[in-house]
C-alpha positions, 0 to 999 in steps of 0.5 A: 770629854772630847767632842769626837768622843761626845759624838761616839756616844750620841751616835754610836762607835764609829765601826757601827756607823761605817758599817751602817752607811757602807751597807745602805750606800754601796748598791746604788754608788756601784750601779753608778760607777759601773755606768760610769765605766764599760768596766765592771772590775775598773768600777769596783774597784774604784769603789772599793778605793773610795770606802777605804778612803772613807774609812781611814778619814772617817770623822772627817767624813761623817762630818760632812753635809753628806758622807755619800756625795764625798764618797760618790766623788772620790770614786769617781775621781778614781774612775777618771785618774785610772780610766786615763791608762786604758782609755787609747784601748776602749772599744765597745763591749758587753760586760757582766752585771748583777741581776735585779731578780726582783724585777719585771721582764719588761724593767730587766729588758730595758735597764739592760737596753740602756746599759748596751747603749752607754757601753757604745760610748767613748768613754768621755761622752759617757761620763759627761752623760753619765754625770748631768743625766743621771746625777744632774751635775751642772756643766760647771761642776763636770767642767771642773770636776774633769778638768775640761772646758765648759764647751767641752762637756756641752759637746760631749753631751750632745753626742752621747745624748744624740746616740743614746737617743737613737738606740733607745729610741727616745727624745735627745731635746733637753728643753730651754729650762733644762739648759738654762738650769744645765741640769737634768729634769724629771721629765727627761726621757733619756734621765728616766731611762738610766736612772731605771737602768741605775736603780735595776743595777743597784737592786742587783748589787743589793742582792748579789752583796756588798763583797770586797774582792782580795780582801778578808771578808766581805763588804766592810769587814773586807775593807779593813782588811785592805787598810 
């Protein structure tokens, strides 16, 4: 017996385990990629391409130390290559997103400050803060995974966390340690308010339902349509 085939029957068939991870991963990676782009068509997308990817390369995937860190990062390579073609048009913009109906008024008031906040951002200054912020991505890693300078990505960060900061009303200072590390830290308010604004968008993805625009089904049924 193979050991792919080993591993199907230990874990099940592998159209399960697709459809259990695409289900428990697809909220909290579209609330992502949507505060990556100002674009909520563009983000989904982006995410819809990097399921079917994950799809035809399944066993390759699942084999990694982590099937969502590869997906998250195909999408936003995604984001990135297609954001290049309407990058020269970009103006700030409010765009529709799904509700957390579960949330307070007060959690709804400012996941949505943050969002209108980010959608005032040129689109490099948001995916850098976006991607150390949120994500805790190190300089380096942004560096390499844009394809810009290290000095670049410090540049745009400042920028976007100073603007932030002004609009939301909460302190741009990173602190020695969180620049030494050049990750985010717990006690940043600015991580804080979008991964609140992170966490209320995937909650309404979860309720509005994983669907598959122009596919032949919803969530990953409609993903196998577009294989």
């Amino acid at each position: 017996m193979s050991d792919t085939v080993e591993e199907t029957t230990r874990g099940g068939r592998p159209e399960e385990e697709f459809d259990a991870f695409y289900a428990r991963t697809y909220p909290w990676l579209a609330a992502r990629a949507v505060m990556l782009s100002d674009n909520r068509q563009n983000a989904e997308d982006a995410v819809q391409e990097a399921y079917i990817e994950a799809m035809r390369r399944w066993p390759e995937v699942r084999a990694c130390a982590s099937p969502e860190a590869w997906v998250t990062t195909t999408m936003r390579r995604k984001l990135s290559r297609d954001g290049r073609r309407w990058w020269f048009r970009w103006k700030p913009a409010e765009m529709s997103v799904p509700a957390a109906t579960t949330a307070s008024v007060e959690e709804t008031a400012e996941a949505l400050a943050a969002l209108r906040a980010l959608g005032t951002l040129p689109p490099r200054q948001r995916q850098v803060v976006v991607m150390h912020s949120l994500e805790g991505m190190s300089y380096q890693a942004i560096s390499a995974e844009l394809g810009i300078s290290v000095g670049s990505v410090g540049s745009n960060l400042h920028k976007a966390r100073a603007r932030l900061s002004l609009l939301l009303d909460v302190s741009p200072e990173l602190g020695r340690a969180t620049e030494r590390l050049l990750t985010r830290t717990p006690k940043d308010p600015l991580s804080v308010a979008l991964y609140g604004a992170a966490e209320w968008l995937s909650a309404g993805f979860r309720s509005e339902g994983p669907a598959l625009r122009g596919g032949t089904g919803d969530g990953a049924d409609g993903i196998r349509g577009r294989r």
